[in-house]
C-alpha positions as CSV (number, residue, x, y, z in Angstrom):
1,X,15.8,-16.9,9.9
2,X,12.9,-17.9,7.3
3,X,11.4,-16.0,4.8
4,X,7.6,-16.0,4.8
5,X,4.6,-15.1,2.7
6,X,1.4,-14.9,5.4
7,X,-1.7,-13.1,4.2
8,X,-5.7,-13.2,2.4
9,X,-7.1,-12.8,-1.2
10,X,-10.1,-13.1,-3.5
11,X,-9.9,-16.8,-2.9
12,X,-9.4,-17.3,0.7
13,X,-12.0,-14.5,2.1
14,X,-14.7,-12.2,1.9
15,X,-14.5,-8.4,0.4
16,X,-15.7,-7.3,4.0
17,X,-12.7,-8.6,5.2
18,X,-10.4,-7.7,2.6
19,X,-11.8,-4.5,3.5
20,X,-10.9,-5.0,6.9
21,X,-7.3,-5.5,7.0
22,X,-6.7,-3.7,3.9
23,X,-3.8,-0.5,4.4
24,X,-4.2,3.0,2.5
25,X,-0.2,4.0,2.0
26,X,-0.4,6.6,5.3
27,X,-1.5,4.0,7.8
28,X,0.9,1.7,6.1
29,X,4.4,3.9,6.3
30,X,2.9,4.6,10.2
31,X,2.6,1.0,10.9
32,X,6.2,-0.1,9.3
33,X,8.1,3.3,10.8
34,X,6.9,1.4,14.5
35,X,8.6,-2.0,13.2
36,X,11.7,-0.9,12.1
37,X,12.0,-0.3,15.4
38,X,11.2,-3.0,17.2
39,X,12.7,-5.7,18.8
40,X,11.4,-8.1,16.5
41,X,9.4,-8.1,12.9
42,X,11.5,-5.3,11.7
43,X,12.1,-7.1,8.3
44,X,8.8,-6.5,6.1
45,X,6.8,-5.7,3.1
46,X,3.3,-5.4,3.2
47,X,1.3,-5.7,-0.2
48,X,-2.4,-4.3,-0.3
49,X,-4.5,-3.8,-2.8
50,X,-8.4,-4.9,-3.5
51,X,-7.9,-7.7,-4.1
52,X,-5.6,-8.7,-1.3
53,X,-3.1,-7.7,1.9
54,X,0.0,-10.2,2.3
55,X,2.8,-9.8,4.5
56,X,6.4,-11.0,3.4
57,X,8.8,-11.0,6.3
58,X,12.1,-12.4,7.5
59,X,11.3,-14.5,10.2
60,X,11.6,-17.2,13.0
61,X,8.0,-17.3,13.6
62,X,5.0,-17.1,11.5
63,X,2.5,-16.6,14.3
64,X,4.4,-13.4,15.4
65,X,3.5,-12.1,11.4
66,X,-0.1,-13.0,11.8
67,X,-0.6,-11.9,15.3
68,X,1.0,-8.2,14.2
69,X,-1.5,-8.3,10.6
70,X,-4.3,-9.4,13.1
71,X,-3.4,-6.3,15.8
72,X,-2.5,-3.6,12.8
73,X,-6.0,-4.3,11.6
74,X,-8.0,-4.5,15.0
75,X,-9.2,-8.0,14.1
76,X,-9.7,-11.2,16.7
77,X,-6.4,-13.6,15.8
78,X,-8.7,-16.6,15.5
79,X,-11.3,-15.2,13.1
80,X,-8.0,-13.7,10.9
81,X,-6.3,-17.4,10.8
82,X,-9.4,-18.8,9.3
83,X,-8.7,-17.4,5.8
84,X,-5.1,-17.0,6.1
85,X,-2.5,-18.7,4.0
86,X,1.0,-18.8,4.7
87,X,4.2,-20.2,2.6
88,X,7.8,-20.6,4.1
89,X,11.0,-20.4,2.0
90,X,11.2,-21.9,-1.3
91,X,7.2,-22.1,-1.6
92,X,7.2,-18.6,-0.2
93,X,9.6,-17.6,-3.0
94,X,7.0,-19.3,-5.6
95,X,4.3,-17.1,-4.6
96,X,5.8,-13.7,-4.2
97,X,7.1,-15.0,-8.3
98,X,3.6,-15.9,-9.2
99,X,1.9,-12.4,-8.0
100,X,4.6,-10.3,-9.3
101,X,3.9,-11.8,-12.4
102,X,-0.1,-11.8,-12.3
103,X,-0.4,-15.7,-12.4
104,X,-2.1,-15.6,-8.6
105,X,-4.2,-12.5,-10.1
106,X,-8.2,-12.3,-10.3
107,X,-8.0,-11.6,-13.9
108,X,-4.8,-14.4,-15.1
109,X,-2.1,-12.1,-16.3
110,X,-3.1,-8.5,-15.2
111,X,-0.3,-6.0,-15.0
112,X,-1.2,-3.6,-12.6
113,X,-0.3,-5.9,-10.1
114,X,3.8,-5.9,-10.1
115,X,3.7,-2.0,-10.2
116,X,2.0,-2.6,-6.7
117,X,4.5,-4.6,-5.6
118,X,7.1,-2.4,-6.2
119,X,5.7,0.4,-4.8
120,X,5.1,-1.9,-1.8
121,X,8.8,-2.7,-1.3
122,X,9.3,1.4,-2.0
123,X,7.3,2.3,0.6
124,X,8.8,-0.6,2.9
125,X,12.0,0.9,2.5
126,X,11.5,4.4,3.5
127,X,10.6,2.8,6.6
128,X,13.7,1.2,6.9
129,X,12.0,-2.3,7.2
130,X,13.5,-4.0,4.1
131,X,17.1,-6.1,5.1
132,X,19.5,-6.7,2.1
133,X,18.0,-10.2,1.7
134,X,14.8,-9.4,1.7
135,X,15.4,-6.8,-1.1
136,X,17.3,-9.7,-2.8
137,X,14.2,-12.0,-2.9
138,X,12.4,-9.0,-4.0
139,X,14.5,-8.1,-7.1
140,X,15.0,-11.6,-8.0
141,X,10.9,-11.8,-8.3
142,X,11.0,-8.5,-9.8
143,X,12.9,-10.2,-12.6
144,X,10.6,-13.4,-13.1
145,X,7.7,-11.4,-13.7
146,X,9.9,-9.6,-16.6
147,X,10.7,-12.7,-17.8
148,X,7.2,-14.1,-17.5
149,X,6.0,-10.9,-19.3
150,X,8.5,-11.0,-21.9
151,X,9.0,-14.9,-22.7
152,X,5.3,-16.2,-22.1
153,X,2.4,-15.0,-24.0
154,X,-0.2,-14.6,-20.1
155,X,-0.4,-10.7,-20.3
156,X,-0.5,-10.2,-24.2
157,X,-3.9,-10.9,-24.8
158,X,-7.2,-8.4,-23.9
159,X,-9.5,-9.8,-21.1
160,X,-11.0,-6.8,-19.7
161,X,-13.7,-4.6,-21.8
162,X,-11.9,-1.7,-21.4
163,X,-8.1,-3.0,-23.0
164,X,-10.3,-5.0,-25.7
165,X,-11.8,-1.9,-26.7
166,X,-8.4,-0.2,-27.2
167,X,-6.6,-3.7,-28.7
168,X,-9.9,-3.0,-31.3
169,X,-8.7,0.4,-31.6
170,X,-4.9,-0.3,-32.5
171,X,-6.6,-2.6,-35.1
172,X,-8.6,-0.6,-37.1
173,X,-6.0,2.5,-37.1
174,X,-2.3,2.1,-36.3
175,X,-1.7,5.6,-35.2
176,X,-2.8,5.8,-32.1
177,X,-1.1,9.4,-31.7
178,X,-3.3,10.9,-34.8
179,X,-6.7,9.2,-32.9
180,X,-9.6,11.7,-31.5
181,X,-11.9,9.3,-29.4
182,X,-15.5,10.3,-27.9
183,X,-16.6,8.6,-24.5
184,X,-20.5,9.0,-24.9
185,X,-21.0,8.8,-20.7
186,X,-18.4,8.8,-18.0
187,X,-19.4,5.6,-16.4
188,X,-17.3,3.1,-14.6
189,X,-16.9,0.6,-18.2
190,X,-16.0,4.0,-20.1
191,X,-13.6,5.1,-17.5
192,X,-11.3,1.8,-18.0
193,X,-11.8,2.6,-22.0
194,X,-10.7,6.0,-21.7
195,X,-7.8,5.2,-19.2
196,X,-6.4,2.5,-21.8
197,X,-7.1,4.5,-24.6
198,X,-4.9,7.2,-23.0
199,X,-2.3,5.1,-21.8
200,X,-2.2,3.7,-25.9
201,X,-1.4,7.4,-26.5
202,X,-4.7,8.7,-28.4
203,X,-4.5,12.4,-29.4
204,X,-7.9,13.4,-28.1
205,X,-10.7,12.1,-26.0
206,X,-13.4,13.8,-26.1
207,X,-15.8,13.4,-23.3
208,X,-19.4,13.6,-23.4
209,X,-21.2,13.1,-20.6
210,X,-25.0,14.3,-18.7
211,X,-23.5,15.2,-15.8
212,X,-20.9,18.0,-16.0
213,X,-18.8,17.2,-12.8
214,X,-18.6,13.4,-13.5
215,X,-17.4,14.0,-16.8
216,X,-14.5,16.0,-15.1
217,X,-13.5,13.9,-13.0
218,X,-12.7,11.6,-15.9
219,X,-11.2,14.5,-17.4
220,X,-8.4,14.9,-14.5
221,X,-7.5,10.9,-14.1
222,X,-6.4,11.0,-17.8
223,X,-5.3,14.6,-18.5
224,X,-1.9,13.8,-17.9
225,X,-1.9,11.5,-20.9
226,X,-4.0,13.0,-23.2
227,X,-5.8,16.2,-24.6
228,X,-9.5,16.3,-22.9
229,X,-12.4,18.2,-23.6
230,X,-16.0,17.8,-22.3
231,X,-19.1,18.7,-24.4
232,X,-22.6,18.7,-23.7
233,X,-24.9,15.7,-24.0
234,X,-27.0,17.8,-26.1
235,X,-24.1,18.2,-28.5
236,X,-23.4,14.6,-29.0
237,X,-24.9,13.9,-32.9
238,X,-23.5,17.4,-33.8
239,X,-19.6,16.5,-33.0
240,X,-19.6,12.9,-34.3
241,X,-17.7,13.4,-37.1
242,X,-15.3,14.6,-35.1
243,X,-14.1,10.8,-33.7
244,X,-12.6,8.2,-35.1
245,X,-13.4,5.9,-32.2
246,X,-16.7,6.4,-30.4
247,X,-17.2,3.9,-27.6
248,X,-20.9,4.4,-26.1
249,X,-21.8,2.9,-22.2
250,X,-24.9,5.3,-21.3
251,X,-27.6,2.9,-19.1
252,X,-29.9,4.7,-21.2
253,X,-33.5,2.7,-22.2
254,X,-33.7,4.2,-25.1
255,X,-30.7,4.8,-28.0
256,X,-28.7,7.8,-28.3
257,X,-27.0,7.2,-31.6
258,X,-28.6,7.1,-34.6
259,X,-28.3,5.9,-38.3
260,X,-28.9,9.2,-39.8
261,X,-26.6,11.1,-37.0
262,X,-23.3,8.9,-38.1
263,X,-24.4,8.9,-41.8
264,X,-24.3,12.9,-42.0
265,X,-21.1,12.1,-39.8
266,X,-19.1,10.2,-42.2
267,X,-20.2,12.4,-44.9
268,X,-18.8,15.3,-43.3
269,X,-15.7,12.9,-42.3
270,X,-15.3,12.4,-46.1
271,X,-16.1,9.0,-45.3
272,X,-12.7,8.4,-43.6
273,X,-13.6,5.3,-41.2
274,X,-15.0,4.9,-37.7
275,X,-15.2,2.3,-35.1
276,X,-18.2,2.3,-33.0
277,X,-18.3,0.3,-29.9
278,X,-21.2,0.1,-28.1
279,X,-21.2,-1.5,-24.7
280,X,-24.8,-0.7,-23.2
281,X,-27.3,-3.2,-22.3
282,X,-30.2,-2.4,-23.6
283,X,-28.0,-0.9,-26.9
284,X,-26.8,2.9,-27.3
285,X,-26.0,2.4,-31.2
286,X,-29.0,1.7,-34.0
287,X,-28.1,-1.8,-35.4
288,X,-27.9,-0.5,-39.0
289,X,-25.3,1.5,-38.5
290,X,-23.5,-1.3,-39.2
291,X,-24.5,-1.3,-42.9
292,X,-22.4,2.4,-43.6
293,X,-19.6,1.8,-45.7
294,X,-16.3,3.0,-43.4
295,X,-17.9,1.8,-40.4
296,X,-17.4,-1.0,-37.9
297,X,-19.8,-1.6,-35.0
298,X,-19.0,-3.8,-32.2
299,X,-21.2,-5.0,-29.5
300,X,-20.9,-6.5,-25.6
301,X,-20.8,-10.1,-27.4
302,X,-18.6,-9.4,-30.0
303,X,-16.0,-8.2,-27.8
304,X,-16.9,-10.8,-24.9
305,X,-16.1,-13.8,-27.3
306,X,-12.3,-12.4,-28.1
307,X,-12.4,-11.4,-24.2
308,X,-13.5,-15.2,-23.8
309,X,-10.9,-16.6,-26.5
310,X,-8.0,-14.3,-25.1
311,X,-8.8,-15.2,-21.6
312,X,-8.2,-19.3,-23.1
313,X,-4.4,-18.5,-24.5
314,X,-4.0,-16.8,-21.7
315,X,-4.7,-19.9,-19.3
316,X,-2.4,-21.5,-21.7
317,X,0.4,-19.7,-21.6
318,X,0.3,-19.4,-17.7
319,X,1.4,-23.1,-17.7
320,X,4.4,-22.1,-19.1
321,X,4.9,-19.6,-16.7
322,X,3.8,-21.4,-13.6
323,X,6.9,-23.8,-14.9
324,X,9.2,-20.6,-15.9
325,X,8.5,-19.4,-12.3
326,X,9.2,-22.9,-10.3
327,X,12.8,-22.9,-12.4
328,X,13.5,-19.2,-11.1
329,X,11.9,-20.0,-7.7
330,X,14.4,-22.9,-7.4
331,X,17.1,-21.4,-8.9
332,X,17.1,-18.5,-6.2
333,X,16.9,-21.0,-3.4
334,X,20.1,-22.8,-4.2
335,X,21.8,-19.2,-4.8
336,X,21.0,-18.5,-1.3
337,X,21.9,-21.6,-0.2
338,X,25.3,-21.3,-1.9
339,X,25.5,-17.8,-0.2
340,X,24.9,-19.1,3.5
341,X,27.4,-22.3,2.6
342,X,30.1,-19.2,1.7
343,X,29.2,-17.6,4.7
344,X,29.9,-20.7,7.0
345,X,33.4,-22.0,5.0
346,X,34.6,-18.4,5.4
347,X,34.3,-19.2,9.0
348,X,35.4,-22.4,8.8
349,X,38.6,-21.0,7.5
350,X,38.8,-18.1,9.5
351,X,38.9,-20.1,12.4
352,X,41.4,-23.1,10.5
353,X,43.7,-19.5,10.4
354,X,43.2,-18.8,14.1
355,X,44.8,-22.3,15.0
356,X,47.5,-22.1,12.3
357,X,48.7,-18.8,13.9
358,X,48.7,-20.3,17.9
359,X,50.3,-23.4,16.3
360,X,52.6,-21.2,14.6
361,X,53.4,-18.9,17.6
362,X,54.1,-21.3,19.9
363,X,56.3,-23.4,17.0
364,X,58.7,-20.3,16.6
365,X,58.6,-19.7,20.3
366,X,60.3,-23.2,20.5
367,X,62.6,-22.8,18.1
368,X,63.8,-19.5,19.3
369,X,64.5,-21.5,23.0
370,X,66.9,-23.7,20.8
371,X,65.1,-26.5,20.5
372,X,65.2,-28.9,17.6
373,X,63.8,-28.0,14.7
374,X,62.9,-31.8,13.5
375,X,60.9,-32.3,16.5
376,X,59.4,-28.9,16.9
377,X,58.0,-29.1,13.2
378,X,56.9,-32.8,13.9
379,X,55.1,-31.7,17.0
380,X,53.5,-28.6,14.9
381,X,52.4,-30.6,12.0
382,X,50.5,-33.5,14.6
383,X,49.2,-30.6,16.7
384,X,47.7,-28.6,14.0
385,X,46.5,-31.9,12.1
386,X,44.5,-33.2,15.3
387,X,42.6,-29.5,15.8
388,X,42.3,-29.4,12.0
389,X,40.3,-32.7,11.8
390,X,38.9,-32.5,15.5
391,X,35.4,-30.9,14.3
392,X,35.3,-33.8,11.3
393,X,35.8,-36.5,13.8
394,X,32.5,-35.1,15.9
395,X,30.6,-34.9,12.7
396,X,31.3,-38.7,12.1
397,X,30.6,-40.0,15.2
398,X,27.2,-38.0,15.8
399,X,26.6,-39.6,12.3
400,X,27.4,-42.6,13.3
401,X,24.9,-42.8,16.2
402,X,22.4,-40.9,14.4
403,X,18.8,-43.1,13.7
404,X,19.1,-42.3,10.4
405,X,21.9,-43.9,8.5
406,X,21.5,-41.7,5.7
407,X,24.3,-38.6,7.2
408,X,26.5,-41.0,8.0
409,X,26.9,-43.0,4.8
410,X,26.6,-39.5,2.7
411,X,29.4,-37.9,4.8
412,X,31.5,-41.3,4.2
413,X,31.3,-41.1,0.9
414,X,32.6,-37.5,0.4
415,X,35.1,-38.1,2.5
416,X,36.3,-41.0,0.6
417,X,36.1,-39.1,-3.1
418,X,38.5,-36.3,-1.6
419,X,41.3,-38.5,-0.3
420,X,40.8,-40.1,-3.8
421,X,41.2,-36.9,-5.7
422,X,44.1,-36.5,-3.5
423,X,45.5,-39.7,-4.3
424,X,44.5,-38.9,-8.2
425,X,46.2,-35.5,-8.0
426,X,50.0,-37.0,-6.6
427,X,50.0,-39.5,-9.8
């Protein structure tokens, strides 16, 4: 039984066919309950997210895993196997390390990414479709990525607008808790800004916004983390004093902050500082602004050269965690190796026991008769010898015979460095 990795991402096809074979978490549990009960392929986790759907199964044959993402999906076999990539074993191994830890990522080093993988090896379990091994091989990448997160440097830098934005934030005031931020617009850039921001642990956002009901569905994503309250578009110059962090992504042609508006702000602030941050193209925020004493303005370029430097140590750090994860990779490999090996000499010795107890049976069964005990412990010791070393002896000569001479000489020389430990040991 091999363990494979078989599936598509951002690099190996197209969004419409990410889209295609991508599983919302109800069709997924459906799908796996019908595995765990069949025949064969009852020993998977599927991960799927935007980005990409991979299957990781215990199994004897690939195809079978690509012919049941190919039926689950409704989508021709051939056209599927075009984009698909597949790993077995140890490389297998590698790359469920390297996604767990954001290394195989769009953006290098993302985090969101090993919370999907667990909750991909949750779900797999409630359908009963996750055997002890593969949980192990799970776990063990479970705890790469912590190390990669923890040891290496590839997630601590911002390289998304949205965490640069709150990074900026954490700079200029170290309290997030004691923060009241204003998202002027509710647009898809603001919504990241305002997620991180929450997830930081700001005290307030306050959301201002045109349109009533797509300021409030901002509102509900974050409530959970933060106090929220929505004001009026038409109220915007009127409650700036009441931020400390304003970030501004409108789509507006024309500016809606202005000079004068955050000048009567800070004065009713008591000039206690503010960060501005205005991510619009064409720009929400008058340029002078930035001459107010108390006040820092950042723009799309300022941020985008840290995003761009960040995004550099990040790539830099990821080599030492593409060499963290090969060690861990490696190391798991052997462990199971060393597992199996248990496995079979517990066998091996199970069945050395079996003979030892006919050999024995039949020795006392002789010696109850009256026969001599010399010969019948001569005869016991030869008998249980020859069965003993009967399996070696077929090794050897299939080794012997074998095209490669390799076996033969490898199995020679163990041989010989027991029977001299042996000889070693009776000095």
């Amino acid at each position: 039984m091999s363990f494979f990795a078989l599936g598509v991402n951002h690099q190996t096809a197209s969004v419409e066919l990410r889209e295609k074979i991508a599983f919302n978490p109800e069709k997924l549990s459906a799908l796996l309950a019908q595995q765990s009960h069949a025949e064969y392929l009852n020993d998977m986790v599927v991960v799927s997210t935007c980005n990409r759907t991979e299957v990781y199964a215990m199994s004897e044959n690939p195809d079978m895993v690509l012919n049941w993402l190919a039926q689950a999906n409704h989508i021709d076999v051939k056209q599927l196997s075009n984009h698909v990539y597949r790993y077995e074993n140890a490389q297998a191994v590698t790359h469920l390390m390297r996604v767990a830890s954001g290394l195989d990522s769009l953006m290098l080093g993302e985090p969101q990414i090993l919370g999907q993988v667990k909750t991909a090896l949750s779900l797999a379990k409630d359908a009963e479709t996750v055997s002890s091994n593969l949980n192990r091989i799970f776990e063990y990448a479970f705890y790469a990525a912590k190390r990669v997160r923890s040891e290496t440097a590839v997630g601590s830098h911002a390289v998304s607008m949205g965490y640069a934005v709150a990074q900026l934030a954490l700079q200029v005031f170290s309290k997030p808790e004691q923060l009241t931020v204003m998202m002027v617009a509710a647009g898809e850039m603001n919504s990241l800004v305002a997620k991180h921001l929450a997830e930081m642990g700001v005290g307030k956002i306050i959301i201002c916004n045109r349109t009533r009901s797509r300021a409030e569905a901002l509102a509900q994503e974050i409530a959970h983390r933060a106090e929220v309250e929505i004001i009026d578009f038409a109220q915007l110059a009127e409650n700036l004093h009441r931020a400390d962090v304003i970030s501004s992504c409108t789509g507006s042609l024309h500016q809606v902050i202005y000079f004068k508006d955050v000048k009567a702000a800070l004065k009713k602030r008591k000039y206690k500082q503010m960060l501005l941050v205005d991510l619009a193209v064409p720009r929400d925020i008058e340029a002078k602004v930035e001459s107010l004493d108390g006040v820092y303005l950042y723009g799309v370029d300022d941020l985008q050269s840290v995003i761009d430097e960040n995004l550099a140590q990040r790539r830099q750090a990821a080599v030492e965690a593409e060499v963290m994860v090969n060690q861990l990779a490696t190391e798991l490999v052997i462990q199971q190796k060393v597992n199996l090996a248990g496995a079979t000499i517990h066998a091996y010795r199970a069945h050395g026991e079996s003979l030892r107890q006919e050999e024995l049976a039949l020795a006392l069964e002789r010696l109850q008769k009256g026969e001599a005990a010399e010969q019948v412990l001569q005869e016991f010791s030869y008998r249980l010898t020859n069965k003993l070393l009967h399996p070696t002896s077929i090794l050897l000569r299939h080794a012997a015979t074998a095209e490669d001479p390799a076996y033969f000489e490898m199995l020679e020389r163990e041989l010989a460095g027991v029977a001299e430990k042996r000889r070693k040991s009776k000095r």
